[in-house]
C-alpha positions in Angstrom: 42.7 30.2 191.8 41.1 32.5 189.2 37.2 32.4 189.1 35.5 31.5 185.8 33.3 34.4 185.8 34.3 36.1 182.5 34.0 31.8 180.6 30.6 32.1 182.4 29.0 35.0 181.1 30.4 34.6 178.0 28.8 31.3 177.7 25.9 32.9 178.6 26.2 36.2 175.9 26.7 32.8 173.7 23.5 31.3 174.8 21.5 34.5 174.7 22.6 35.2 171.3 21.7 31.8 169.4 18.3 31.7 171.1 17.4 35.5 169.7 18.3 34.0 166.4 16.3 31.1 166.7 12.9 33.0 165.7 14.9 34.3 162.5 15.8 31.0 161.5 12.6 29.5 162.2 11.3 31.9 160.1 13.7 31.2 157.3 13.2 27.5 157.1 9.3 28.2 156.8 10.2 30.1 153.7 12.1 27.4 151.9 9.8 25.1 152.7 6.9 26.8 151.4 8.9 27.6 148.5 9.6 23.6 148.1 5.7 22.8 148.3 5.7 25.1 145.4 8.1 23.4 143.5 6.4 20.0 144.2 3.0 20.8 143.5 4.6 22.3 139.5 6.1 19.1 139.9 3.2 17.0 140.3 0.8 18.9 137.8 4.3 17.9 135.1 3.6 14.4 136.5 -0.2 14.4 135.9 -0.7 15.8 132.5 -1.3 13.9 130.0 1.2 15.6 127.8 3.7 17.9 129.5 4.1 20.3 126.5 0.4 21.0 127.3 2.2 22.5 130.6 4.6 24.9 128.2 1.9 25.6 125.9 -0.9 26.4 128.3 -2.1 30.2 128.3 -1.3 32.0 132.0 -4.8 32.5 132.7 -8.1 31.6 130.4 -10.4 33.0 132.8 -11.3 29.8 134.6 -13.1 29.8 137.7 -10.5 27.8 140.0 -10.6 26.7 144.0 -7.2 27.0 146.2 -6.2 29.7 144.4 -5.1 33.6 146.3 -7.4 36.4 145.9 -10.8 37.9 146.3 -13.1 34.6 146.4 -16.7 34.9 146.5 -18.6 32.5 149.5 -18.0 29.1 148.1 -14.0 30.1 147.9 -14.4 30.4 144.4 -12.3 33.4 142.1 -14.4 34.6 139.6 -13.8 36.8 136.6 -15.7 39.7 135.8 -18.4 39.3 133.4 -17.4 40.2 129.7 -13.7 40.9 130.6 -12.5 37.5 129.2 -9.7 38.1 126.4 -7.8 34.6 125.7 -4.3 36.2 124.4 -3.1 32.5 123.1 -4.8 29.5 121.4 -6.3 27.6 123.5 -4.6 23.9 123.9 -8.3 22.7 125.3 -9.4 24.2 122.0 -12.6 25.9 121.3 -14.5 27.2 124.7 -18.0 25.0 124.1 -21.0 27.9 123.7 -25.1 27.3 123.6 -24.4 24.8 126.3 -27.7 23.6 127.9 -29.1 20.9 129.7 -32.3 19.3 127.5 -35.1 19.1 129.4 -36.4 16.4 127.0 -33.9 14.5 127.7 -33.9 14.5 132.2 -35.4 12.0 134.0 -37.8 13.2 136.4 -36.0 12.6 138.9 -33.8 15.7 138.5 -34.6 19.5 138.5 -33.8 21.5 135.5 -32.9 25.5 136.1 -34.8 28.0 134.2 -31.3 29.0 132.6 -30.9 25.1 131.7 -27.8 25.3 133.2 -28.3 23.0 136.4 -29.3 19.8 137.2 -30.8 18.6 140.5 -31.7 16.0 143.1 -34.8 15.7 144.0 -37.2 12.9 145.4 -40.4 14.7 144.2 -41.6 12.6 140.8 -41.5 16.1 138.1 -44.4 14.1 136.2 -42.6 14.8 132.4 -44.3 12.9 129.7 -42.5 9.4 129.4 -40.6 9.7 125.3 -37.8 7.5 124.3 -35.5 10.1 124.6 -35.9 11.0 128.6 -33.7 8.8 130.7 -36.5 6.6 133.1 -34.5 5.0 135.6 -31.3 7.0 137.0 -31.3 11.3 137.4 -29.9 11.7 134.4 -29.6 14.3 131.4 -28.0 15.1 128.3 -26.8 18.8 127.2 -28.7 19.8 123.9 -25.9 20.6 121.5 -23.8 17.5 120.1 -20.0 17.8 119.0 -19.2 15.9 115.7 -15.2 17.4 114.8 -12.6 19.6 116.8 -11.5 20.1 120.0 -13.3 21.9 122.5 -14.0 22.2 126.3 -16.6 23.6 129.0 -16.5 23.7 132.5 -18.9 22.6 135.3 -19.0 23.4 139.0 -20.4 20.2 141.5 -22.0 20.1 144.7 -20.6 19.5 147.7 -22.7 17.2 149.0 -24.1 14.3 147.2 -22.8 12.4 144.0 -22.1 13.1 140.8 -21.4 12.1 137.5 -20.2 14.2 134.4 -19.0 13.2 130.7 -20.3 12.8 127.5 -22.7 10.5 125.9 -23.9 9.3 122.5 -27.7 10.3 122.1 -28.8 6.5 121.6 -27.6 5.3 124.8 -30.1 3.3 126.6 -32.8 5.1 128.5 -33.8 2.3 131.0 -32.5 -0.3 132.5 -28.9 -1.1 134.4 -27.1 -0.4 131.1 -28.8 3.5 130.8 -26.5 4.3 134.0 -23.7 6.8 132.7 -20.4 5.3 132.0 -22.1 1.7 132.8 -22.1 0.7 128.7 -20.6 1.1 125.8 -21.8 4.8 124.2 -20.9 7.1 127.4 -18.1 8.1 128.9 -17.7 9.6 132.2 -16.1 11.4 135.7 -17.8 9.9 139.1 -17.4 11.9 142.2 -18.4 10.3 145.2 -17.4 10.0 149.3 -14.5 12.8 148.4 -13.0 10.3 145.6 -12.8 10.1 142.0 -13.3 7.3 139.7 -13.8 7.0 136.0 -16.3 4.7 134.1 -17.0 3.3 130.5 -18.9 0.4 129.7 -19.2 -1.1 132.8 -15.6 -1.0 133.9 -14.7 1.5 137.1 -11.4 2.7 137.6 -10.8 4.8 141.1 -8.4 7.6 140.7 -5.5 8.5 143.0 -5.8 11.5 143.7 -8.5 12.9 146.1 -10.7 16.0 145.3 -9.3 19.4 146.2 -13.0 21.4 145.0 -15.6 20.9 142.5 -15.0 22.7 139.5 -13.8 20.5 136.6 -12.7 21.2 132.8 -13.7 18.2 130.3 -12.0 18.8 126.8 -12.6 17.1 124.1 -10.5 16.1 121.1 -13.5 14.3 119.1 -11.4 13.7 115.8 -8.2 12.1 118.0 -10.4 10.1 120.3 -9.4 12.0 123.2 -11.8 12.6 126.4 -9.6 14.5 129.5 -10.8 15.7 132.7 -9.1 18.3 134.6 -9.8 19.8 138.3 -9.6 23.3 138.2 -7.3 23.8 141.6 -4.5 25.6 141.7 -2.1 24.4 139.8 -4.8 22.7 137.9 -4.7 18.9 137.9 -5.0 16.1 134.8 -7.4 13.6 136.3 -7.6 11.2 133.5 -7.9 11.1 129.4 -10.1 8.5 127.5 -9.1 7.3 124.3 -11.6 6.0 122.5 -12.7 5.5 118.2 -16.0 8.3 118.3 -18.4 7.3 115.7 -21.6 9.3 117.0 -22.4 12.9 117.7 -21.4 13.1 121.3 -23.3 14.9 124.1 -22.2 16.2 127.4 -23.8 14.2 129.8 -24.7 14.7 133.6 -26.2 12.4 136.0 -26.9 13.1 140.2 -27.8 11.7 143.4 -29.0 12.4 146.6 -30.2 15.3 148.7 -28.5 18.8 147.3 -26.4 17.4 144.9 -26.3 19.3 141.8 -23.8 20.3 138.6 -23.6 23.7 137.0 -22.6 24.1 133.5 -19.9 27.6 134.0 -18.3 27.5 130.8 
């Protein structure tokens, strides 16, 4: 009787020859599958706009400092743009970048820390002894940006802390100043973001609504559409996400609003 040996080591070649391919088609299937995360994540940022033309509409790049995204990134993982080399080739569909945007000092309780710039407001647990007016908020670490919107559409950006809570949206100037009812997004006239425990939630007049989707990073775009009623909050990750859009009937210059709490929490205005 014949041996097997040539069915034998030609079983074997057989053997030898799928496992060298194996780490080619390892490698293959990583690639389609990153290619497929790709797709879902376009899919999901469709999903999450508000209104998917914005999607179609929406300039390539406006500049934005965004998180998650490839690139040079500074320590906080952040890309940048250089300074005075932003050129906006397309209307914006957030509509006119905000400018002159500063916190007012007459305005913060003293229970926050105002930066010489007036562009951020901190925590902190040291009493800053401000004269007590009816305009400064008493109770919660609150402030108001000077400069009110009235007509048109326009956005700024803001970059949170890490650590600690924080609130950010926009506020009539009468709002209360005391009391429960002087909290951000806890009564009628304000409107706002809350990030806390790595979630989201929205707030207006008292009512809370937790959001879905979980925080990739802390930069955030509010636009506002004052003459539609529209109030929408987008993280700036890569894609960028549509966290939620108020709609409400404005009747009252409207100011941004910031509010935060507890040790090294913070919010930049970056826009």
């Amino acid at each position: 009787m014949e041996k097997p040996t040539k069915p034998l080591k030609k079983r074997r070649r057989d053997v030898e020859e799928r496992q060298d391919g194996v780490p080619d088609l390892i490698q293959q299937l990583e690639m389609e599958k990153n290619e497929l995360a790709k797709k879902i994540r376009h899919i999901e940022k469709m999903c999450n706009l508000a209104d998917p033309i914005t999607v179609l509409q929406e300039p390539e790049s406006d500049g934005s400092v965004t998180c998650g995204t490839e690139g040079e990134d500074n320590e906080g993982g952040e890309r940048e743009e250089p300074a005075n080399e932003h050129v906006e080739s397309k209307p914006s569909v957030y509509g006119q970048q905000a400018t002159g945007m500063e916190l007012d000092v007459g305005t913060a309780s003293n229970l926050v820390i105002i930066s010489e710039d007036g562009k951020t407001v901190s925590y902190t647990r040291t009493d800053q002894r401000r004269p007590l007016t009816p305009q400064r908020f008493q109770d919660y670490a609150q402030a108001l940006c000077t400069r009110p919107f009235t007509s048109g559409r326009h956005y700024w950006e803001i970059e949170g802390s890490e650590l600690g809570y924080w609130w950010v949206g926009v506020s009539y100037a009468t709002v209360e100043k005391g009391g429960d009812l002087s909290s951000l997004g806890n009564n009628g006239k304000s409107w706002c973001l809350y990030r806390w425990n790595y979630k989201y939630s929205v707030r207006h007049n008292g009512k809370v609504t937790d959001l879905i989707l979980r925080p990739y990073c802390g930069n955030i775009r509010i636009a506002l559409d004052y003459d539609a009623g529209h109030l929408t909050f987008y993280e700036l990750s890569d894609p960028m996400r549509h966290l939620h859009t108020f709609t409400a009937t404005f009747s009252e210059p409207l100011h941004p609003a910031f509010r935060v709490w507890g040790d090294d929490a913070w919010v930049k205005i970056v826009s």
